[in-house]
BADREN-769058 format. One record per residue (C-alpha): residue number from 1; residue in one letter; x negated, y negated, z negated. Coordinates in pm, 1 decimal, decimal comma. Layout:
N
(r NUM; 'a'; (X; Y; Z))
...
//
This chain:
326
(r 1; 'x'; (2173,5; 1199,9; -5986,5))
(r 2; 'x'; (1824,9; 1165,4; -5815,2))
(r 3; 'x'; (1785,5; 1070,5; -5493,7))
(r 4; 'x'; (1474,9; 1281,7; -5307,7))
(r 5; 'x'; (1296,1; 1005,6; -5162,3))
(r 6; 'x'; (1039,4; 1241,8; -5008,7))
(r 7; 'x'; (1325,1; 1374,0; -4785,9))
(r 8; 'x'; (1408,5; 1069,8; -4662,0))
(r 9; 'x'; (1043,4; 933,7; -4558,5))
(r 10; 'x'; (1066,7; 1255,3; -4376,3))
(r 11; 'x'; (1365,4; 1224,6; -4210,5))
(r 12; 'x'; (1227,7; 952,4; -4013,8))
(r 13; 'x'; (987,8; 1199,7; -3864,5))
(r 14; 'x'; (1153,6; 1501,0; -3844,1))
(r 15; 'x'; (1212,0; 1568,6; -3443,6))
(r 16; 'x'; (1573,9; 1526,2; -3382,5))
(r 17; 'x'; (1620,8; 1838,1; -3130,5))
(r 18; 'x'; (1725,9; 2090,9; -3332,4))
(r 19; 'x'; (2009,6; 1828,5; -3444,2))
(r 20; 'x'; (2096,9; 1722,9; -3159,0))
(r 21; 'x'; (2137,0; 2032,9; -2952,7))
(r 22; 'x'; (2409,8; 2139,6; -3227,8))
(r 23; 'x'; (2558,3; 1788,1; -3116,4))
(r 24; 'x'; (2625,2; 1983,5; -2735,4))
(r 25; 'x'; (2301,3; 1772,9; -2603,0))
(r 26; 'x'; (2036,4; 1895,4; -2371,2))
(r 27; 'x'; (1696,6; 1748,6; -2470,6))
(r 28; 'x'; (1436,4; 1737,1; -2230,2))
(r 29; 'x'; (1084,5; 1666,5; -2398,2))
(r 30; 'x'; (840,9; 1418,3; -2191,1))
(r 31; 'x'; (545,5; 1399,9; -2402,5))
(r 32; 'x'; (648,3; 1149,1; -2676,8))
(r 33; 'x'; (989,4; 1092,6; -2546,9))
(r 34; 'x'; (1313,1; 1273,4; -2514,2))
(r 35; 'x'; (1546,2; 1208,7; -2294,4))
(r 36; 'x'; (1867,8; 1320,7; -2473,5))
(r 37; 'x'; (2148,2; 1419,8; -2180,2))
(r 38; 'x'; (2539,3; 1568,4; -2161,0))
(r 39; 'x'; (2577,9; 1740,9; -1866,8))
(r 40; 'x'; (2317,3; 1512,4; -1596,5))
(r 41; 'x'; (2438,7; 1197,6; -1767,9))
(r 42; 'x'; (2178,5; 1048,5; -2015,2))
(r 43; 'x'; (2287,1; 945,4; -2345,2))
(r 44; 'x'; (2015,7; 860,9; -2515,5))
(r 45; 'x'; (1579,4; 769,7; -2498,5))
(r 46; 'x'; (1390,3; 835,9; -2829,3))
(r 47; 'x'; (1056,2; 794,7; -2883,2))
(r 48; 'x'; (792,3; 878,2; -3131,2))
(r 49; 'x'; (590,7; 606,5; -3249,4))
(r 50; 'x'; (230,5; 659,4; -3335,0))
(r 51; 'x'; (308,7; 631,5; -3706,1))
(r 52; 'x'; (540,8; 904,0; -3676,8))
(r 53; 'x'; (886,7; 805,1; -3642,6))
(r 54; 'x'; (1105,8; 860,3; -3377,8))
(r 55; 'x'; (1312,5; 529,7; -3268,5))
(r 56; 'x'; (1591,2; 598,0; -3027,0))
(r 57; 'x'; (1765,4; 382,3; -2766,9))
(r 58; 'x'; (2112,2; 400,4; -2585,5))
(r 59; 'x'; (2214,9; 457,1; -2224,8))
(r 60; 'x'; (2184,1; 63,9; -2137,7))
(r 61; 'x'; (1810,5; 46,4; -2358,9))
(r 62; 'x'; (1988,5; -96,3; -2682,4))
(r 63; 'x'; (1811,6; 1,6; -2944,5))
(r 64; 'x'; (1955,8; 209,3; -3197,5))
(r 65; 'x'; (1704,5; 289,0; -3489,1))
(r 66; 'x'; (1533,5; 537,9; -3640,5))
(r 67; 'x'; (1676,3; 894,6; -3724,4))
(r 68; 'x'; (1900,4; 805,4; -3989,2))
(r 69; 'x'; (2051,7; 503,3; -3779,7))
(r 70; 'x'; (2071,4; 736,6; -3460,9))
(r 71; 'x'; (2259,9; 1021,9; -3659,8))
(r 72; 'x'; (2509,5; 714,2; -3827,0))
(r 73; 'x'; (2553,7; 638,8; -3442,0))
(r 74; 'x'; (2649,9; 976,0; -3362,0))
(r 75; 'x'; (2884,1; 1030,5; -3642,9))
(r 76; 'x'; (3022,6; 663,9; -3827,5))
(r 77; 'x'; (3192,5; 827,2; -4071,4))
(r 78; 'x'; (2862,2; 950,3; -4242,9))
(r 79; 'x'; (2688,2; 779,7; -4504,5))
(r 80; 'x'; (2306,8; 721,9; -4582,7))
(r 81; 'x'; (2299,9; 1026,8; -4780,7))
(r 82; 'x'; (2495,2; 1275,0; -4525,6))
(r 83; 'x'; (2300,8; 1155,7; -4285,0))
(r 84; 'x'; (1994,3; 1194,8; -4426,6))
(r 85; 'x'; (2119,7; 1573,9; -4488,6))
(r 86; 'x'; (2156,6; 1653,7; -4087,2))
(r 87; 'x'; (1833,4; 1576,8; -4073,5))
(r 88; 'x'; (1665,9; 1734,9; -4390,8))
(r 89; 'x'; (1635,8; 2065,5; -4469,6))
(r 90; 'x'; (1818,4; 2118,3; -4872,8))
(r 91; 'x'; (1992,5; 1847,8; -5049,7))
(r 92; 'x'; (1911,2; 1491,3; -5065,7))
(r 93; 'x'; (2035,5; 1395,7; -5375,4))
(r 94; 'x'; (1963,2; 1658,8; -5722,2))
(r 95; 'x'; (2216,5; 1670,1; -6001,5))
(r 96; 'x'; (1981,2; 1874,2; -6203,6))
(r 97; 'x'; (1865,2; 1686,2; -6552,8))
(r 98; 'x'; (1539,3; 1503,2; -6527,3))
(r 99; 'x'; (1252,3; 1564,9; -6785,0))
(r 100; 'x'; (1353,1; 1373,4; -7068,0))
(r 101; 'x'; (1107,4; 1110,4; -7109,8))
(r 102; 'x'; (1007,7; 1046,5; -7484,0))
(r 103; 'x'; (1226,8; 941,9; -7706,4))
(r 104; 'x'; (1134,5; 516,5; -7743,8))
(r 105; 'x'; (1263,5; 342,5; -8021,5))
(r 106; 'x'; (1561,5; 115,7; -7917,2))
(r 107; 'x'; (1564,1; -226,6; -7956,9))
(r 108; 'x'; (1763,5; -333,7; -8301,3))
(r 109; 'x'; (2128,0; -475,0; -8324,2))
(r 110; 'x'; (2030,3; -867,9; -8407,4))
(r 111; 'x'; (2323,3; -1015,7; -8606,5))
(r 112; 'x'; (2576,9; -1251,6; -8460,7))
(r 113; 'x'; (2790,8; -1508,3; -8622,6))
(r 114; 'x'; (3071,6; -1748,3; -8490,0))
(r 115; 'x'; (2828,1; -2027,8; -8538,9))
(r 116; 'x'; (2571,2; -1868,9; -8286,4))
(r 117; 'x'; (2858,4; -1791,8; -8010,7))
(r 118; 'x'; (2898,1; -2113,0; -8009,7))
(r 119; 'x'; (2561,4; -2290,0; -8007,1))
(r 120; 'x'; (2453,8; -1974,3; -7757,8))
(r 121; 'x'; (2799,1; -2118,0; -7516,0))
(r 122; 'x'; (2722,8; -2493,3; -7550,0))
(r 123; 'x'; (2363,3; -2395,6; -7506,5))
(r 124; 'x'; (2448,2; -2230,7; -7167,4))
(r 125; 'x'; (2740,4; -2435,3; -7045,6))
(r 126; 'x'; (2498,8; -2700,7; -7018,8))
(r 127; 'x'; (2320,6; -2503,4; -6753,4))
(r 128; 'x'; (2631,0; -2515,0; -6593,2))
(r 129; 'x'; (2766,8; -2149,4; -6651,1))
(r 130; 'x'; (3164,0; -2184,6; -6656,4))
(r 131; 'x'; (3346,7; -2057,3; -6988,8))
(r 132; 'x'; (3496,8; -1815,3; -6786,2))
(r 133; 'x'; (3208,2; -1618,1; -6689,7))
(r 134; 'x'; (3061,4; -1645,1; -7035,2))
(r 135; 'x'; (3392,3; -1436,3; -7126,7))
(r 136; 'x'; (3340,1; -1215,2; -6857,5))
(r 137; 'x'; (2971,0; -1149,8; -6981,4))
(r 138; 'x'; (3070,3; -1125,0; -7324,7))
(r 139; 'x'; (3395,1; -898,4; -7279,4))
(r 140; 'x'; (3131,9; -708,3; -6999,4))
(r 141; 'x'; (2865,2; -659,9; -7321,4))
(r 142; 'x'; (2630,0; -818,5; -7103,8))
(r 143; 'x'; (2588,0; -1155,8; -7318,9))
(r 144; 'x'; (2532,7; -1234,3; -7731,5))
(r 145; 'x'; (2417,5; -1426,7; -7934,3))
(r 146; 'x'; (2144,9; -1461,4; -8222,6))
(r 147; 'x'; (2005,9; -1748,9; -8441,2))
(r 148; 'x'; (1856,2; -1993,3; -8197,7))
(r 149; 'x'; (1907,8; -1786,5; -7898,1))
(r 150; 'x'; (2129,4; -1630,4; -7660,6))
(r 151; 'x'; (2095,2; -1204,7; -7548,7))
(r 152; 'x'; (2080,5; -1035,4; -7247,9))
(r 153; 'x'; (2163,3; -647,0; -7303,4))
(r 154; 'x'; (2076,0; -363,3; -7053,5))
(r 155; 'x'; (2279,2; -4,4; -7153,5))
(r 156; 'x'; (2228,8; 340,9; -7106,2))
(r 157; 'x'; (2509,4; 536,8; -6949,0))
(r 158; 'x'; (2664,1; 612,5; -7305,4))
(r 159; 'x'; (2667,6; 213,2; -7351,5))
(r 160; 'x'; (2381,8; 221,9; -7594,1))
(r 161; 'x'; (2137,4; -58,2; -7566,5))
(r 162; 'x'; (1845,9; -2,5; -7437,1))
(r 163; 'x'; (1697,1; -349,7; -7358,8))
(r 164; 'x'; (1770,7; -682,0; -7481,2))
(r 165; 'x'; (1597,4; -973,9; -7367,4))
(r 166; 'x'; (1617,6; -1304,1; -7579,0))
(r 167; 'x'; (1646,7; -1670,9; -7425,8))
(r 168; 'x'; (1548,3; -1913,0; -7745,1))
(r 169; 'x'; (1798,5; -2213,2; -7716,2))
(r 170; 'x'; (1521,2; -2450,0; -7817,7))
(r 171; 'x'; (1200,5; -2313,6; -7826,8))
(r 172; 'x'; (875,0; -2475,7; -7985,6))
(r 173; 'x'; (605,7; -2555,7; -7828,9))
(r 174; 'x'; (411,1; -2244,4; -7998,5))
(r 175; 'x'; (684,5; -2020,0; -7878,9))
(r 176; 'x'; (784,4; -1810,0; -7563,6))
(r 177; 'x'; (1116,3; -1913,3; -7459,5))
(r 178; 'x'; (1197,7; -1569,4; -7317,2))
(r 179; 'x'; (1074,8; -1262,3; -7440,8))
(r 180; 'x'; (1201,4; -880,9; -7477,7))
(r 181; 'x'; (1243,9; -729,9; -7797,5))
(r 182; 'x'; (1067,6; -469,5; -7942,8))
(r 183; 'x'; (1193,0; -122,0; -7862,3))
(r 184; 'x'; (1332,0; -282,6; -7536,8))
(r 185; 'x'; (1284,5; -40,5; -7232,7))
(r 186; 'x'; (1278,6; -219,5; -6848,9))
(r 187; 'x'; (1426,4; 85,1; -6694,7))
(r 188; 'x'; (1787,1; -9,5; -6832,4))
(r 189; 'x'; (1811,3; -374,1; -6642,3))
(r 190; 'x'; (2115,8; -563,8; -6793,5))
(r 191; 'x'; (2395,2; -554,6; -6551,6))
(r 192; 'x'; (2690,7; -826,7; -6502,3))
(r 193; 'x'; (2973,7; -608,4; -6343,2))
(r 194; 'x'; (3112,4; -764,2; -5991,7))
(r 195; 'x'; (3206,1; -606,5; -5642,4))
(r 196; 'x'; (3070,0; -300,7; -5679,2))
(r 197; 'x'; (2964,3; -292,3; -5300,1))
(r 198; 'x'; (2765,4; -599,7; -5297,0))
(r 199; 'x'; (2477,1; -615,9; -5578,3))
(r 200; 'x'; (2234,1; -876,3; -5588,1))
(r 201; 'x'; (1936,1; -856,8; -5793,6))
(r 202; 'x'; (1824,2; -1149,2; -6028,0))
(r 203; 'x'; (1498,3; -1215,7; -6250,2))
(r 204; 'x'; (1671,8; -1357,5; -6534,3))
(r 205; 'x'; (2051,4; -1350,2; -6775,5))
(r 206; 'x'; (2080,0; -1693,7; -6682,8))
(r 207; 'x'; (2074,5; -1656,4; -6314,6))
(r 208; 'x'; (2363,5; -1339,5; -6302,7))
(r 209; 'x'; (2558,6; -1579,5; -6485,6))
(r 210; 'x'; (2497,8; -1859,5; -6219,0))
(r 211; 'x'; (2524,0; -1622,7; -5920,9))
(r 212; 'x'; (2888,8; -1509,0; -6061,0))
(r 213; 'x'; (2967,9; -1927,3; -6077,7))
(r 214; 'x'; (2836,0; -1961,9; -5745,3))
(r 215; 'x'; (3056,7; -1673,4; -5576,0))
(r 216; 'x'; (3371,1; -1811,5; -5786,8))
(r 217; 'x'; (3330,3; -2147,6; -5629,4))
(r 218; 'x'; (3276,0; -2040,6; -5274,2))
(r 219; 'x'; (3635,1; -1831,0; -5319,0))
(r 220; 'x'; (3402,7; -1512,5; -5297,6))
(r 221; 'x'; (3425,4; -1169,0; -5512,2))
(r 222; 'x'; (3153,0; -1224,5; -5746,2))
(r 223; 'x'; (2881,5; -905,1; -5697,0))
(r 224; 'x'; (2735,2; -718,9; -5914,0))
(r 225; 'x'; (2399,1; -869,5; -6080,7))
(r 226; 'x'; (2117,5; -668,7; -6186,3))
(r 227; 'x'; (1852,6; -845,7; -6425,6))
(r 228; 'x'; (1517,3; -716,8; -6328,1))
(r 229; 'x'; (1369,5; -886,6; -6605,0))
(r 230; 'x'; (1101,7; -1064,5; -6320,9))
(r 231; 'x'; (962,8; -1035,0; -5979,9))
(r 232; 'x'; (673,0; -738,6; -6072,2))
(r 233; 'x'; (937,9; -508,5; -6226,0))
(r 234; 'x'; (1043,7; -221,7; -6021,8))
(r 235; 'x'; (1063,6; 49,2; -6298,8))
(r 236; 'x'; (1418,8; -29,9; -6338,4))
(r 237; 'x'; (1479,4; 127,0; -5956,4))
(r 238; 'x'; (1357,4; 501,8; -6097,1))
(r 239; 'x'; (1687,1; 475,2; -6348,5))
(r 240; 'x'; (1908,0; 741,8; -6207,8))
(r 241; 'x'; (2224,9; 511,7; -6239,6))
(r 242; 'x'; (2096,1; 228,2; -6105,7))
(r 243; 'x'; (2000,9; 463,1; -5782,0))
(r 244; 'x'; (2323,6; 558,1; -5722,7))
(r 245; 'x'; (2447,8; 213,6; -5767,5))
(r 246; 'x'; (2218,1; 72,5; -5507,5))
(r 247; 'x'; (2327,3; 400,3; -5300,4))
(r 248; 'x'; (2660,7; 298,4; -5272,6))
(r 249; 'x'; (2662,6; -64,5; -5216,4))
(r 250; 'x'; (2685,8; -184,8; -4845,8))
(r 251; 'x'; (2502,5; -447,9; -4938,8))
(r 252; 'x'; (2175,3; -507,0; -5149,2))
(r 253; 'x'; (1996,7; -844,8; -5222,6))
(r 254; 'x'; (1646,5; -935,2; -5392,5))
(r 255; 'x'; (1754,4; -1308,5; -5499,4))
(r 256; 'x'; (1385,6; -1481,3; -5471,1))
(r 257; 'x'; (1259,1; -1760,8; -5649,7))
(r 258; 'x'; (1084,2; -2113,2; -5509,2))
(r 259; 'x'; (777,9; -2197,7; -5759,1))
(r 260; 'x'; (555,7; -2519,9; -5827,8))
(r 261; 'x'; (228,5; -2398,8; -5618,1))
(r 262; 'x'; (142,8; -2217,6; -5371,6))
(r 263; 'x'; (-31,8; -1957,6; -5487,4))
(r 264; 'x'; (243,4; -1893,2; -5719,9))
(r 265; 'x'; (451,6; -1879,2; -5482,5))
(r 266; 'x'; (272,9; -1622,1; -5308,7))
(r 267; 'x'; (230,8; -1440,0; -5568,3))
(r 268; 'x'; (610,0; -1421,6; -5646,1))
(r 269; 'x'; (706,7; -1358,5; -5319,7))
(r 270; 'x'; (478,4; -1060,7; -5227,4))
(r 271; 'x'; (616,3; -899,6; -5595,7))
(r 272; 'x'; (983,0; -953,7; -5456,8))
(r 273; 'x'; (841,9; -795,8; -5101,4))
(r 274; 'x'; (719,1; -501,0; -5348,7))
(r 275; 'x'; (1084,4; -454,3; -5463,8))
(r 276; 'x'; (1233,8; -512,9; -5138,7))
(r 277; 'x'; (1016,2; -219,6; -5025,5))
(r 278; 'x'; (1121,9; 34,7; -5312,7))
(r 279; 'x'; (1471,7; -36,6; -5206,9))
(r 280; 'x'; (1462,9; 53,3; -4858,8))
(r 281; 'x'; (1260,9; 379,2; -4950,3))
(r 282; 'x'; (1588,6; 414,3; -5190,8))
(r 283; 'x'; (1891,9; 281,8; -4953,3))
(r 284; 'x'; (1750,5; 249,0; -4584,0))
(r 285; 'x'; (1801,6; -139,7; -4608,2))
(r 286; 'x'; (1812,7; -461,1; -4868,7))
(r 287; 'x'; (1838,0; -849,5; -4771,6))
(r 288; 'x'; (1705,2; -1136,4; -4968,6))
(r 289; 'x'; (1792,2; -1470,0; -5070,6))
(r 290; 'x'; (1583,9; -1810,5; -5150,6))
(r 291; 'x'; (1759,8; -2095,7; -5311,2))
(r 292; 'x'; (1693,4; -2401,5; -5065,0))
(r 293; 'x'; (1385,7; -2599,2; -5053,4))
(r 294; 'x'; (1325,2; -2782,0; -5389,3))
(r 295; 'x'; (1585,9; -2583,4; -5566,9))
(r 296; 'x'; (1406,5; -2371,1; -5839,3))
(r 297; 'x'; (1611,9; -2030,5; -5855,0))
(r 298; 'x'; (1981,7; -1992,7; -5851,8))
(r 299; 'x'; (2039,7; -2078,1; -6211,3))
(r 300; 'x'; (1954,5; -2397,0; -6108,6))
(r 301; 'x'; (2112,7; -2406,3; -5764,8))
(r 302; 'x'; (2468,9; -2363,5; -5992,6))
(r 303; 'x'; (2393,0; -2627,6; -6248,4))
(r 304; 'x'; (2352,7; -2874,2; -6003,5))
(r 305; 'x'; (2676,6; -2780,1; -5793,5))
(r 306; 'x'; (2819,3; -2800,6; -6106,2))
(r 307; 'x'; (2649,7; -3114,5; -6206,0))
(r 308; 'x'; (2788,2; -3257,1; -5837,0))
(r 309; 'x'; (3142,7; -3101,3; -5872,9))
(r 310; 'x'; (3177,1; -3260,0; -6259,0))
(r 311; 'x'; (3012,0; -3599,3; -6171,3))
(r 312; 'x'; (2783,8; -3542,7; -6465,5))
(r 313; 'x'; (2441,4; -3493,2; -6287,1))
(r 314; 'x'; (2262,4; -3538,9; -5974,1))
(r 315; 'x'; (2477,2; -3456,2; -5644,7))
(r 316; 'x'; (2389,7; -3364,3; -5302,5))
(r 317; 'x'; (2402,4; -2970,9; -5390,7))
(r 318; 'x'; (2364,6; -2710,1; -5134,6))
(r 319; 'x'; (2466,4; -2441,8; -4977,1))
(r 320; 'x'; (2333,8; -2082,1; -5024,7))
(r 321; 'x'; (2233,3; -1986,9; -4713,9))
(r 322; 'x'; (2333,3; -1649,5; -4616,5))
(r 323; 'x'; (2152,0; -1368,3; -4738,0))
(r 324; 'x'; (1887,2; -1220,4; -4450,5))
(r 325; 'x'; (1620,3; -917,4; -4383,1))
(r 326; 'x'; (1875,0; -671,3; -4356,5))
//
């Protein structure tokens, strides 16, 4: 399924009348306003803003939103997509088949033996992933295991893979520590199945492991984790599946990173703002999350938690703070 993104920019700027009248409303039009009335009582103020979009208020002057939100006001038992549908004109979402894109060459099958399970387990329980989410991962086909170096494996629909992206165990000093193989494509992110209606979105295997650890501990349904594969990729949000995903979740979260400098850290964070904005062009809305100050990313937010929790490591872990930007 696509989602018709066009529609819903439009929808925000698409005059509500016509909708509203086959509510049983009288609109009365005062040159960027209406003033939205049952009988002489009036039930709602909307106004256009200069960009376009109408914004509407209640009775009392609480705002309400934009179309979409003012339609979800009028009728809670709609979601995004039906609401976007009072307002369009045609369907939101296509089941027709895309254009095939051409045909890439998948990434190979690297061999795994017992002896790289388990230096690919020790290797990541020392980051402080629990053996039970390795399982998880593992029965999940999210997580194996090659000479030196643990996998990260995004599927197709069929359960083909279509990316896998390698974490070397102990890299030299002449190699990459992370890298993609060749063949990989971007589009199919690795996925760590959770609570389907909460997905958070990670840069790296190693943090969808850690956020799963962190939810466990807190007594929480783990979510779902997406791997973007890093902060600048936002090819994996044109995937079909991964749409509808996102589409259905009642809650979406970019997990951000804290980096060494400053201008890294800007750069990061205006990438993350990048896929924070494809998401609400998707969904409507998406929070974030930032490990606290001094804290790296959440892989290592876990490790040290689990570090306190063990006695092995440095305590004084923290909280994650609740996710924000709705």
């Amino acid at each position: 399924m696509l989602l018709d993104t066009v529609k819903i920019t439009e929808s925000h700027r698409i005059d509500p009348t016509a909708y509203l009248e086959r509510m049983g409303f009288t609109v009365r039009r005062e040159g960027r306003h209406l003033s939205v009335r049952a009988g002489k009582e009036e039930h709602y103020r909307i106004t256009q803003n200069s960009d376009g979009r109408w914004v509407a208020c209640d009775k009392a002057g609480q705002g309400i939103g934009d179309n979409i939100a003012l339609v979800r006001d009028l009728e809670p038992a709609l979601g995004f997509v039906e609401a976007v549908a009072r307002l369009a004109d045609g369907p939101v979402i296509s089941r027709e088949p895309i254009p095939a894109a051409p045909r890439r060459t998948r990434p190979a099958r690297l061999p795994q033996t017992r002896a790289d399970r388990h230096a690919g387990r020790v290797y990541l329980h020392r980051r402080g992933i629990s053996p039970a989410t390795l399982d998880h991962a593992e029965q999940a086909g999210f997580l194996r295991y090659t000479g030196g170096g643990v996998l990260f494996v995004g599927r197709d629909a069929q359960g083909a893979a279509r990316l896998v992206s390698q974490r070397l165990i102990a890299p030299t000093v002449d190699e990459k520590p992370k890298r993609d193989l060749a063949g990989s494509d971007k589009s199919y992110p690795p996925l760590l199945p959770g609570n389907p209606r909460v997905i958070w979105i990670v840069e790296g295997g190693v943090d969808a492991l850690a956020a799963r650890d962190l939810a466990l501990r807190r007594g929480k349904v783990p979510p779902t984790v997406l791997v973007s594969g890093g902060a600048t990729v936002r090819c994996f949000l044109d995937n079909p599946t991964v749409q509808t995903r996102l589409l259905h979740a009642a809650t979406v979260v970019v997990v951000r990173d804290n980096e060494s400098t400053e201008r890294k850290q800007a750069e990061t964070d205006t990438a993350h703002d990048r896929q924070i904005a494809r998401i609400r062009e998707l969904r409507g809305n998406c929070g974030d999350w930032r490990p606290p100050v001094g804290v790296k990313d959440v892989a290592e937010l876990n490790q040290r938690e689990r570090q306190a929790d063990t006695g092995a490591g440095p305590s004084g872990s923290a909280l994650a703070p609740p996710a924000r930007g709705r």
